[in-house]
C-alpha positions, 0 to 999 in steps of 0.5 A, spaced: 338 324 178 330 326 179 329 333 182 323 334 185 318 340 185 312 340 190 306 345 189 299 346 192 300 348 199 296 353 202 291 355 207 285 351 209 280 350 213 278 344 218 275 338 215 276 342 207 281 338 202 288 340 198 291 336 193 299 336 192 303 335 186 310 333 186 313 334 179 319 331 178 325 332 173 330 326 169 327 320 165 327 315 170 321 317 175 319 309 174 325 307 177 323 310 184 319 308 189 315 315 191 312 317 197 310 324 202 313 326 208 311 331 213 315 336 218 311 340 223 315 346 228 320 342 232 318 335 230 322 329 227 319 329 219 314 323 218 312 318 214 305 320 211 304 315 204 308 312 199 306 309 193 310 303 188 314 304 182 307 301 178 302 305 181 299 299 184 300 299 191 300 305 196 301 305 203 299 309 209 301 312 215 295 310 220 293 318 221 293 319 214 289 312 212 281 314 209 283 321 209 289 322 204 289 319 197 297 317 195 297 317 186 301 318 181 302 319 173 309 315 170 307 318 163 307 325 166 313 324 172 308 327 177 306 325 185 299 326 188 297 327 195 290 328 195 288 331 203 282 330 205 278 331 212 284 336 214 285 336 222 290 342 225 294 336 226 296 336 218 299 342 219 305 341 217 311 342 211 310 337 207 315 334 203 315 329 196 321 323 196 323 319 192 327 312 193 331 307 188 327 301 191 323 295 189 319 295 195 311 295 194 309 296 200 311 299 207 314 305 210 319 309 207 324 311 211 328 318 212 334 314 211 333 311 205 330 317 201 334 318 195 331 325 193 328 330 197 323 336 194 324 342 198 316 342 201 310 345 201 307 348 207 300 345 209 297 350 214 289 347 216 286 353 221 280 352 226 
């Protein structure tokens, strides 16, 4: 079972960039659909991206679409989220999630979220 670690949170500007990293532990990174959430104060945790178990084919949340990019290294059991464009409204704890699921594209569900990291903090200034 994967355990999963996200680093590089912190504070930025408005309009600057940040790149998160997801690294996770196990031999069957492959086997999970692999996606990015976020949690602001006294919000429900949303969708932000996912990408298949290939690599091929990531999905965007419509506020993050042209801003963020979602990637990942199977050799390395690593997922990224490059942020860019940040707006204060990204600020957020942003969470790493893994799912057991041959679903290419769409939303990921909380529900359906195998593993969970423990989060990052995006803090975007003004």
């Amino acid at each position: 079972q994967a355990q999963l670690v996200e680093s590089g949170g912190g504070l930025v500007q408005v309009g600057g960039s940040l790149r998160l990293s997801c690294a996770a532990s196990g031999r069957t990174f492959s086997n999970y659909r692999m996606g990015w959430f976020r949690q602001a104060p006294g919000k429900e945790r949303e969708f932000v991206a996912a990408i298949s178990r290939s690599g091929l084919s990531p999905y965007y949340a419509d506020s993050v679409k042209g801003r963020f990019t979602i990637s990942r290294d199977n050799a390395k059991n690593t997922v990224y989220l490059i942020m860019n464009s940040l707006k204060p409204e990204d600020t957020a704890v942003y969470f790493c999630a893994a799912e057991t699921t041959a679903q290419v594209l769409g939303i990921m569900w909380p529900s359906k979220v195998d593993r969970w990291g423990q989060g990052t903090q995006v803090t975007v200034s003004s």
